[in-house]
N, C-alpha and C positions, 0 to 999 in steps of 0.2 A: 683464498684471501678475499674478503669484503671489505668496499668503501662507500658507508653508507652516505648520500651525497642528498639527503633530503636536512631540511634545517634553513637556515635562514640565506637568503639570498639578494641580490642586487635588480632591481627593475626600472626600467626604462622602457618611455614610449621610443616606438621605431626615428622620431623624429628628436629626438633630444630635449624633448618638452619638457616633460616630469620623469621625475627620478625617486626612487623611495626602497627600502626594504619589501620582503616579498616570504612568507613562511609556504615552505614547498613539504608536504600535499596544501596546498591553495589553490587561490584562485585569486585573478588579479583587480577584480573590482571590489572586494576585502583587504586587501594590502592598498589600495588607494583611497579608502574610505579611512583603515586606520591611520594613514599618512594626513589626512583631511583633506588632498585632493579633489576629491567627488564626497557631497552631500550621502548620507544614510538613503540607499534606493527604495526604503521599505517605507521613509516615511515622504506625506503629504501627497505631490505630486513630482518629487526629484525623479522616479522613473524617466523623464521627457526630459530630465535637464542631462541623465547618466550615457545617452547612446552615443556617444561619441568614443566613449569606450572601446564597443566593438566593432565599432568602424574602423579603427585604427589596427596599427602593428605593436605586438608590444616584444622585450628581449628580458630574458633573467638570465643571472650568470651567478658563476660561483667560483672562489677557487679551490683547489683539492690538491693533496702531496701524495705522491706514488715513490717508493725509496725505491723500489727497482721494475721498470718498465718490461724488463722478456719476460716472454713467456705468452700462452691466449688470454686475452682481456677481451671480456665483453659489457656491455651496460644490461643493464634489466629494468625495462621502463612500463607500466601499467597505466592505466588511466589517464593517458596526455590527450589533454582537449583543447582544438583538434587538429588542424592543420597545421604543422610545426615543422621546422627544420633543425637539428641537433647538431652542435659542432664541438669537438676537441681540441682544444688550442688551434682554433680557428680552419678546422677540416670537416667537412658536413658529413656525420656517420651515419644519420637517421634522417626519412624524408615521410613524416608521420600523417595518416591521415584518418585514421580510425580510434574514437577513446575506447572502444571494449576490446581492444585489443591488447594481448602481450608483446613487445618487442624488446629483441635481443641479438643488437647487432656487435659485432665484433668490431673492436677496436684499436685491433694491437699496435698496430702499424701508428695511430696518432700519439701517443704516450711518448712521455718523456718523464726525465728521473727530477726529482725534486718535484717542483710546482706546476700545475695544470688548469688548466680554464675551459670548462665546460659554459655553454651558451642556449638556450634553446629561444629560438624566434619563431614565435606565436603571430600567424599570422590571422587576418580576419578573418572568422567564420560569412561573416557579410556577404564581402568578397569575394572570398573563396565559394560561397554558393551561387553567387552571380555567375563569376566565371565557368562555372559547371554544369550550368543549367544552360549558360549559352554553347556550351556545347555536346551539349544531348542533341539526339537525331530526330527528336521531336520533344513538342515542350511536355514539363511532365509537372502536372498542376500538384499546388501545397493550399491546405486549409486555410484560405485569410480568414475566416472566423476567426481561427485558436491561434494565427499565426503571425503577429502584423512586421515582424520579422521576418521577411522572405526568407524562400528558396531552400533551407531548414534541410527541406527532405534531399537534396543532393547531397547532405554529409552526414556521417557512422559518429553523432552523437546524440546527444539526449536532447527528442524532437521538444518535449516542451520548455525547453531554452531561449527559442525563439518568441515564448509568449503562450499559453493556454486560455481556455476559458476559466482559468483557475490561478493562473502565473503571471510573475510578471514578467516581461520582454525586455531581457539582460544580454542574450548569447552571451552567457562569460566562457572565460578560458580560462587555463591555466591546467596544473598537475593534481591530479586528486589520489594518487596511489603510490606505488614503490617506485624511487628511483637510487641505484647503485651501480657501484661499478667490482666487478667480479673477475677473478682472476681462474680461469680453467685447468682444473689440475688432469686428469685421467679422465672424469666424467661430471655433466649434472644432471639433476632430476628437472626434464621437464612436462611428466604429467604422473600424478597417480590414478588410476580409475580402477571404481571397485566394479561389482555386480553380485549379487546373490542367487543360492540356491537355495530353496527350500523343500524339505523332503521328510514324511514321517518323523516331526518332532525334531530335525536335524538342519543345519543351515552351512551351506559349505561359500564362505567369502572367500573370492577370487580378486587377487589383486596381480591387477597388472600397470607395473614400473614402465615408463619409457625415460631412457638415458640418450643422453646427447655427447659425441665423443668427436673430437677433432680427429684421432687416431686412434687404431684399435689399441687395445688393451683387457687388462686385467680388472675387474674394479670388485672387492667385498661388499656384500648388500647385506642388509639385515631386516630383516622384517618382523615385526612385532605386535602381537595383539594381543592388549589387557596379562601381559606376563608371559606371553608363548612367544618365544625368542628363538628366530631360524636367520642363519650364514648360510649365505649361497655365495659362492665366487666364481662370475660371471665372466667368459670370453664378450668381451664390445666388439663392433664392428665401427668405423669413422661415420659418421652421421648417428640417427639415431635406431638403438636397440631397445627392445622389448621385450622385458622380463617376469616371468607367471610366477604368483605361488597359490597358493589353497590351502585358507584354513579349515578346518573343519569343528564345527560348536556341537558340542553333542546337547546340555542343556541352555538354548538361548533363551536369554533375555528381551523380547520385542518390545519393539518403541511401537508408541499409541500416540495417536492425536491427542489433545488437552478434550479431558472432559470423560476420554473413552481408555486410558490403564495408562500408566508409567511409560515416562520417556526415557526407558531403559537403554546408555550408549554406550559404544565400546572405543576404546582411545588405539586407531593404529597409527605405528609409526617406521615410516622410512627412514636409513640413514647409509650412505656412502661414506667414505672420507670427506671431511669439510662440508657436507650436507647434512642436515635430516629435516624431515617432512613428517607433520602428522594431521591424521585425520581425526575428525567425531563421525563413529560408523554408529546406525541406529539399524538393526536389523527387523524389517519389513516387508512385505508385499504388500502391491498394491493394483488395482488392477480398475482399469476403467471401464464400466460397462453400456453398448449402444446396443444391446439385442433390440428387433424389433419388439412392441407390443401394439396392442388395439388403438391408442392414441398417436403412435408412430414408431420414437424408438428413443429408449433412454438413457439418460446423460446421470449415472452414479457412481461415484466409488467405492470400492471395497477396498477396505483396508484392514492386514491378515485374516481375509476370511471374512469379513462382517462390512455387511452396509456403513457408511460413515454420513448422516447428514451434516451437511458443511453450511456454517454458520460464521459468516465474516464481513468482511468489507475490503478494499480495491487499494493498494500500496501506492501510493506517488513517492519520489522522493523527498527527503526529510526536509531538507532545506533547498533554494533556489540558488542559494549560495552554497560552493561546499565545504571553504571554513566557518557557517558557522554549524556545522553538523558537530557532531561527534557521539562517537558509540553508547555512551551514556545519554545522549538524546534519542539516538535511537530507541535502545532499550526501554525509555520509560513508554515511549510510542506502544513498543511492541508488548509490551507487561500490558498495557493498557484495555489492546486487543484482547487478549487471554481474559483478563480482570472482565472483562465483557460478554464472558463466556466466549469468541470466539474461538474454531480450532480452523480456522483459514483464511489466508491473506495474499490475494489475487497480483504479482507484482507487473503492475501495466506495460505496457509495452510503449509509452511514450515519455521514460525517463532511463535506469538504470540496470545494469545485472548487478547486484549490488556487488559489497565485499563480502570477503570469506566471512568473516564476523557477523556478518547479518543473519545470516544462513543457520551459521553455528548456532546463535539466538533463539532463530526460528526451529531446530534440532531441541535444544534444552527446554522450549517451552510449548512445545507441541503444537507450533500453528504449520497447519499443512502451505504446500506455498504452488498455488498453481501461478507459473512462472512463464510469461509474456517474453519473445523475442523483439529488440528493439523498434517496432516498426509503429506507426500510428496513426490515423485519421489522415494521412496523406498516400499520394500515388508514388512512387519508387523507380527509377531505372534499372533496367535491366539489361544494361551493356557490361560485355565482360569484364570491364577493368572494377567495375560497382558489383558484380555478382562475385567475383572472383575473393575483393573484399569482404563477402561476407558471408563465404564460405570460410574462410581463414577467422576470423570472428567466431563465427555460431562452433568450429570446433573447438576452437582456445574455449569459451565458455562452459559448454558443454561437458569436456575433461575435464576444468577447477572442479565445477558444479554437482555432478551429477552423483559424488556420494552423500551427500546429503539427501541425512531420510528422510525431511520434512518437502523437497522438494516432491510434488506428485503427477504432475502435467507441464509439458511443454508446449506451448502455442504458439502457432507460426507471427501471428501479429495481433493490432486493435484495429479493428474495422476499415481494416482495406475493399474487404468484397464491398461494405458498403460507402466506400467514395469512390468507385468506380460510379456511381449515380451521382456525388455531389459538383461535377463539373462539366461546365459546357466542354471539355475537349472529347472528356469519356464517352460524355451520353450522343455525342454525334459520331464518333468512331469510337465503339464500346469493344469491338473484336481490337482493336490492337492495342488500349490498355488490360482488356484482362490476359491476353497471351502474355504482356509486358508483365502482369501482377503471380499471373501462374509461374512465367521461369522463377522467379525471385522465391516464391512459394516452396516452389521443387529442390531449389538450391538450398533453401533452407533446412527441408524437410530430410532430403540425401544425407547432409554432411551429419545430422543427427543423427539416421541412422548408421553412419559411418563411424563415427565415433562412440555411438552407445544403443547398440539396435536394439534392447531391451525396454528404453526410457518411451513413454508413455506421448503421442504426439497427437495433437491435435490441429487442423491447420491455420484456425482462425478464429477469434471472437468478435462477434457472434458470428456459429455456424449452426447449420442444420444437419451438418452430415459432412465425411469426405467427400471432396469432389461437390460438394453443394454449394452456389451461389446466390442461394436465394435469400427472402427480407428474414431473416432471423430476430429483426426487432418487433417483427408482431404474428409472426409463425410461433405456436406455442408449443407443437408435438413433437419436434424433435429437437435434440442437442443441445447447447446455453443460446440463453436469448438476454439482448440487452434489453429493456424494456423504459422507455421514456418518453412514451406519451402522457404522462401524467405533468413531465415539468415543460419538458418542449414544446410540445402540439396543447400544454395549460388543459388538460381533461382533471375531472375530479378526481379527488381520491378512492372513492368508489369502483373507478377504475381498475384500479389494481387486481381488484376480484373479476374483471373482465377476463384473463387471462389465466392457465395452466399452465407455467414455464415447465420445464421439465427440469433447469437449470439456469435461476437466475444469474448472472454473474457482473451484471451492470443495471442498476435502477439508484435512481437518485432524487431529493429535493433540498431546495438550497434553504439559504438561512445568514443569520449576517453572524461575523464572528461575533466573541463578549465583547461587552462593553470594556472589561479592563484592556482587553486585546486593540480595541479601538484607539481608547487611549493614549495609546503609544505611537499611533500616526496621525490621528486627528489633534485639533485645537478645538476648544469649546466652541470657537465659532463655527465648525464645521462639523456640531453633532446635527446634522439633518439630513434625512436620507438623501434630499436632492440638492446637498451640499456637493461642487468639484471633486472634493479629495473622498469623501464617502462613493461616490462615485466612479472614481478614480479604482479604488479596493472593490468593486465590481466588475471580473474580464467575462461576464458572458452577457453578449446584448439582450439586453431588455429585462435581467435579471431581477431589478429591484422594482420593476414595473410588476412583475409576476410574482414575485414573495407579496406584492400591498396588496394587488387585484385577486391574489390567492386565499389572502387575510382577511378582505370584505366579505368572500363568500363565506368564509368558515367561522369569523370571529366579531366580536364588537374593536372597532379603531381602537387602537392603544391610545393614551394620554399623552404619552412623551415621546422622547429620542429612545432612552432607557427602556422604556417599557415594549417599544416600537422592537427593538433587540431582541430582549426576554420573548414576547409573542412572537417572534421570527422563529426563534430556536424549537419552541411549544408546538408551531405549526408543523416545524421538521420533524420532528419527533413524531406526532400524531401520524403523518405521511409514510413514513416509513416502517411504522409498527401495523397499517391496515396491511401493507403488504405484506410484509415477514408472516404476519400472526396465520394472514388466507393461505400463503404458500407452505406453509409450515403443515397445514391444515390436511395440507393434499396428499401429505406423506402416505407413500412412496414416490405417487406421482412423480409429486418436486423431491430433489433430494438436494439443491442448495441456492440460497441464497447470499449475495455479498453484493453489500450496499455501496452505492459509490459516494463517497470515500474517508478513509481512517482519517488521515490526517491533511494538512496543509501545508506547503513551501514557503510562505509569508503571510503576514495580516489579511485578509481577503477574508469580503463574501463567497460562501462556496456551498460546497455540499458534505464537506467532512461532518466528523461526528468529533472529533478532536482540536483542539482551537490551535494558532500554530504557537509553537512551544510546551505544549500539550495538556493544557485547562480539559476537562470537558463539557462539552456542550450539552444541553438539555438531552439531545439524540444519543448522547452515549451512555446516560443514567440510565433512557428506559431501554437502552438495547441489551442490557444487564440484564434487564427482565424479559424481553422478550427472545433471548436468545437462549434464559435457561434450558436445560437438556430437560426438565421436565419445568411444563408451561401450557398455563390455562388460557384460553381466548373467545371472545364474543366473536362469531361471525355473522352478521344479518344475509339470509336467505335474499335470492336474486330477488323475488316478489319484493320484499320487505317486508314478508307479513309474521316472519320468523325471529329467531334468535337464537343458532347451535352456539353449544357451550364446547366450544372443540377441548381436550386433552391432547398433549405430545411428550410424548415419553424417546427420546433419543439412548437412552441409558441402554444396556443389556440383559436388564434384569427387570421382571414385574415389578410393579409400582401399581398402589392402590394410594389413594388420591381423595380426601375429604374436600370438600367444594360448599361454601358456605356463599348461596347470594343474598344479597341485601337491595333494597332501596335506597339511593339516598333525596331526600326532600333536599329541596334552594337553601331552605336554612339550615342545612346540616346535619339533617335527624337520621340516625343511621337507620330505616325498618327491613327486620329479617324478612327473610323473602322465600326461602328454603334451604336445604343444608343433604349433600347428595353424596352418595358415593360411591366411586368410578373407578374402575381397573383398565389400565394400559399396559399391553404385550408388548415384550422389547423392540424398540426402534419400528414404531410406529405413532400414529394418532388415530384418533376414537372423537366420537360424538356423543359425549358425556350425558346431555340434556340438551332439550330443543325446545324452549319458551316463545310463545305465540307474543308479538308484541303486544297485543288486546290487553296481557298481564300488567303491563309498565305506565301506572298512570301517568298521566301529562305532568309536564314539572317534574319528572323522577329523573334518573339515574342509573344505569343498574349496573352494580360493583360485586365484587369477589374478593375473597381471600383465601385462601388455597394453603395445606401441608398437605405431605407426599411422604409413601412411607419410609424413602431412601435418606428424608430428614429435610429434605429441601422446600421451599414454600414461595408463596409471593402473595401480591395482590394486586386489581385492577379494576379499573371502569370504561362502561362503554354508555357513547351519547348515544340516541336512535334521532341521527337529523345532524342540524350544527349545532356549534355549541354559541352562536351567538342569539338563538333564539331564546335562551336558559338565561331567565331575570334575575342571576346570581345575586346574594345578598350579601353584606359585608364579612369577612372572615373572622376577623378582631385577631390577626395572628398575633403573637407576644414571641418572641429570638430572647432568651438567656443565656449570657455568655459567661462559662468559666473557663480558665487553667484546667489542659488535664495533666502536664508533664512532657516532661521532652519536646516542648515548645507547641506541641498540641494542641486545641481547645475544644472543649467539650462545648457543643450545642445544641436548647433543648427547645424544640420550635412547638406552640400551642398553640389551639384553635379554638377560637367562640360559636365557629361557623364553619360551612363547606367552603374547604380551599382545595382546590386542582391545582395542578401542578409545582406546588409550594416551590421555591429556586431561592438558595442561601448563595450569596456571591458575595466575593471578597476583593480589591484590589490588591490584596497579597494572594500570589499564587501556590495551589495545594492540592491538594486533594479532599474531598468530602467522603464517609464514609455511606452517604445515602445522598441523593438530593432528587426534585424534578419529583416529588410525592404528593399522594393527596393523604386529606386529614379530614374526618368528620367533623361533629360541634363536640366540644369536651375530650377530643383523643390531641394527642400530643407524640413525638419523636425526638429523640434524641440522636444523634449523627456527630462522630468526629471530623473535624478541618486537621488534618497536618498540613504543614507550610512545606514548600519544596525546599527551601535552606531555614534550619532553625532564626528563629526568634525570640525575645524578650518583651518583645510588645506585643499585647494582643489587638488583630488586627479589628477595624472597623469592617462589618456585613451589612449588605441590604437584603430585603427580603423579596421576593414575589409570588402574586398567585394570580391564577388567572382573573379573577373580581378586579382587584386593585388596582392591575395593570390595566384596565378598560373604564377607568372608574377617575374622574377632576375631581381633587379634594381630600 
């Protein structure tokens, strides 16, 4: 028997203050927003009028009917954030201090027949990290950069709650997963874990059940994959028991990353009496490879058998808030990524494990998921009662997790080895923070192999190696390196070609969200960038000081607020495509890159490539291009006296490649320049042609257009210098807007003149089927706008290009 006991609820602060309803999975700074209690924290500056919030205590209750109380009753609670007390008609059954955790305590004893009242008191995260950090046996420092929320790292929940250079500083609380109440008949399922065999054309999946039993018994199991149906009737023993079977596939089906074959899945499913469980199995290997070689030792995966270069960007989660998420927000995120060519997506390690659902997602649409353990940019305790915690943790997840066959690495954290450096406590007794960061490490790393010694581990990002401690942000020969001297330490873009990752996994530059995105927290008086509340939607110091001083060097001053935006996004883009395009370049050297990051938690200046609610940004148009599996690029030679025309072929099969380069004059004139053609061997890159710049007279341009013979194509331009030296002339673009159906509109954008970056934006939000283009004199594009909910009006556009925006008048 099940009482599902999520649904609407009763909330109160600990002090009798405010009172309101409360929808459980929530969270309670959404249930007092909806109530009007507290201001929207997304907009202006209410962040600073909201913390009183989690300062406080807060209690939700509910009531619930049981017609007959014998028998074992247990609760099954998921995701309670985070330090909580649970009670049964006022009996405390649960003393909760961990969100990734499962709990499943027994309750029989509190029940009663008829009517019931469950209670959970949420205590401060605040608080409760004061108190815990006062009693560690030495202090254990947390990030105030990202954190202006103390103490954060003393609790097992999702560290950027407390504030990121990207977040806002809410610590909310509340339930974000299953809660019910369960009546134990003979047994329940509390884990499935699969593993695979793979052998001459053959896969033998091994599933092993663990069952949870008060007393022995008898229990029927069934197990089933895609129509092969086996009864087993199982001797239990009281606690829990562990049950094998093996199927055996003579011809599988394998699941492939996006980009690289069919995400071929098979549906198993467990059932007991009053249970069933089912999985999405994708049958795979994967295998991560560090052999040395001559640069050091490399960081690639194979996936069944074949190199995979992994082309992505870095997960945060979806929202700051967790009612206002939902799986359909998700999804359009993660279609987003895919739609971008990506086939991976890094889930950080300073927000979520996510839910099953996500995974699932990530299973159907082929993004591999190299997968971050909770841990991040801070230092950690390592006394038994916090180690003990998360040991208990990394297995529950582990178990859910690990038959998903898009997940492909497990990594112990986000840059612990490297704040071991960021603190005066470390850097003066460095020996008893990393012995402090190693147990934590080992604990995490054991209980993984405990539960699944097969899964793929890694201990750290950025690392250089097991057991390696060293700068992995600017060591480039071995393992992932984060790389962000370019926005940090403010180094050119040029930069980027300074280095040979083996395996980028963190590089980033910022950019301001759109303007419609603005819109929703600004007031007209506060479009300027060194307006309070624009300000405000900036969590990394000196950000916007470094997006303008970035824009001097590369660009002419924008005209406006507007236009200030659009050149932010322009510059991001640019930033990230020199890197992608050189690392891409170095194939095999590099075998991945992932930009930091997809998306955003709230309105914020940041570094996504997705705006939050999911617009895209100029960086995520061109990351379509440059992330194709087959993809042409300028790279200029360290001298600069060069100009390789690098090819990359990711596909698996030959690819012969026409390459047309042109000129383009200031005023638009497209002149042919040559017309090449290039073959690339599977899952590599090649150096097509190598143009002396002596070719490129002054005032040019030099552009490309590209087909490939697998049907695929693009096109692009490279400046030699900035582009604010280029005395661009007027565009004369011309936007004609029709109806195309189904609330659609057809858009047909024309040019008198050279326009770069052309940007069609709407305050109705959609999707474009093109955008962030350039246009010679006399070419023209046409690009669909679908709105995200239909409409009957069609909406108003503005346009941009790079000229106009740098241009009064």
């Amino acid at each position: 028997m099940n009482i599902d006991l999520s649904g609407a609820w009763r909330l109160a602060s600990a002090d009798g203050a405010h009172r309101t309803e409360m929808a459980i999975p929530g969270d309670v700074h959404s249930a007092l927003k909806a109530a009007g209690i507290i201001a929207d924290p997304y907009f202006g500056r209410n962040e600073n009028d909201v913390q009183w919030v989690a300062q406080g205590e807060w209690i939700a209750e509910r009531r619930f009917m049981v017609d007959d109380p014998d028998g074992s009753w247990y609760l099954d609670i998921t995701d309670l954030d985070t330090v909580a007390i649970v009670f049964i008609n006022g009996v405390p059954v649960l003393s909760a201090d961990n969100c990734f955790r499962r709990y499943r305590p027994d309750v029989s004893s509190t029940l009663q027949s008829g009517e019931n009242t469950i209670r959970i008191h949420f205590h401060s995260s605040v608080a409760a990290g004061a108190d815990r950090q006062a009693r560690q046996p030495f202090y254990i420092p947390y990030s105030t950069a990202n954190c202006p929320i103390p103490n954060g790292n003393m609790l097992r929940k999702p560290q950027c709650h407390f504030g990121w250079d990207w977040n806002i500083a809410l610590a909310p609380l509340g339930l974000y997963g299953e809660i019910s109440l369960n009546k134990l008949k003979t047994a329940r399922i509390e884990h499935i874990v699969t593993k695979q065999r793979h052998d001459q054309g053959k896969v033998e999946l091994h599933v092993a059940l663990t069952l949870y039993a008060r007393d022995p018994g008898i229990v029927p199991v069934h197990f089933e994959l895609d129509g092969e149906r086996v009864r087993l009737d199982c001797g239990i023993e009281a606690g829990e028991t562990v049950i094998r079977h093996v199927f055996e596939i003579d011809d599988p089906k394998l699941w492939w990353p996006a980009g690289s074959g069919d995400q071929q899945l098979y549906r198993l499913t467990v059932d007991i009496p009053g249970e069933t469980d089912t999985r999405q199995i994708g049958l795979r290997t994967v295998e991560l490879l560090t052999d040395p070689d001559e640069a050091g030792s490399r960081f690639a995966f194979r996936i069944n058998g074949r190199e995979i270069f992994c082309r992505g960007a870095n997960w945060i989660p979806a929202d700051a808030l967790f009612s206002l998420t939902s799986p359909e927000k998700t999804e359009d995120l993660l279609q987003s990524a895919v739609d971008a060519n990506m086939n991976m997506i890094r889930v950080w390690g300073g927000g979520f494990y996510e839910a099953d659902w996500f995974y699932d997602l990530c299973d159907r649409l082929g993004l591999m998921v190299w997968q971050d353990f909770q841990f991040a940019c801070n230092l950690y305790p390592s006394t038994s009662d916090f180690l003990e915690n998360v040991e208990a943790e990394v297995d529950y997840q582990i178990r859910r997790l690990i038959s998903h066959p898009s997940i492909v690495l497990w990594c112990g954290d986000n840059e612990l080895v490297g704040a071991l450096n960021w603190f005066k406590e470390s850097l003066e007794n460095r020996d008893r923070y990393l012995v402090s960061y190693d147990r934590l490490n080992r604990v995490i790393e054991q209980a993984l192999r405990q539960a699944a010694p097969e899964a793929i581990w890694w201990p750290s990002s950025p690392a250089s190696g097991y057991l390696d401690y060293g700068d992995a942000w600017h060591a480039d020969g071995s393992g992932d390196m984060h790389y962000w001297s370019v926005w940090h330490e403010n180094k050119p873009f040029d930069n980027y070609r300074s280095v040979r990752p083996r395996f980028c996994s963190e590089f980033g530059f910022q950019s301001y969200t759109s303007l419609p995105v603005i819109e929703t927290y600004a007031a007209s008086k506060d479009m300027n960038i060194a307006s309070p509340v624009i300000e405000h939607h900036q969590k990394n110091v000196g950000g916007n000081e470094r997006i303008a001083g970035t824009m001097f060097r590369n660009f002419r001053f924008p005209k406006d607020f507007a236009n200030f935006v659009y050149l932010s996004q322009v510059q991001q883009g640019v930033a990230i495509k020199t890197a992608v395009d050189y690392w891409r370049s170095l194939k095999p050297h590099c075998m991945g890159a992932l930009y930091w990051q997809l998306n955003d938690t709230w309105p914020v200046a940041s570094w996504s490539s997705l705006d939050y609610g999911g617009g895209w940004k100029v960086l995520h148009y061109m990351a379509r291009r440059f992330f194709q599996p087959v993809a042409v690029a300028a790279i200029p030679s360290e001298d600069g006296g060069d100009i390789r025309i690098s090819l990359v072929n990711d596909t698996p099969a030959d690819v012969a490649v026409t390459i047309n380069l042109s000129l383009l004059t200031l005023s638009g004139e497209r002149k042919p320049l040559r017309s090449i053609e290039a073959v690339c061997t599977p899952d590599a890159a090649v150096t097509a042609l190598t143009i002396p710049v002596s070719d490129l007279p002054e005032n040019s341009i030099l552009a490309w257009t590209f087909t490939a013979s697998n049907g695929t194509g693009g096109d692009g331009h490279y400046v030699h210098g900035a582009y604010k030296a280029l005395d661009l002339e007027p565009a004369g673009l011309e936007l004609s807007v029709s109806p195309a159906g189904d609330g659609a509109v057809d858009l047909l954008v024309q040019s008198k003149g050279l326009a770069l970056f052309v940007l069609v934006e709407s305050s109705t939000a959609g999707r474009y089927s093109d955008n962030a283009f350039d246009l010679a004199a006399g070419e023209s594009r046409r690009i669909t706008f679908t709105p995200a909910t239909q409409t009957h009006v069609v909406p108003n556009f503005r346009i941009y290009d790079l000229h106009s925006c740098q241009t009064a008048g």
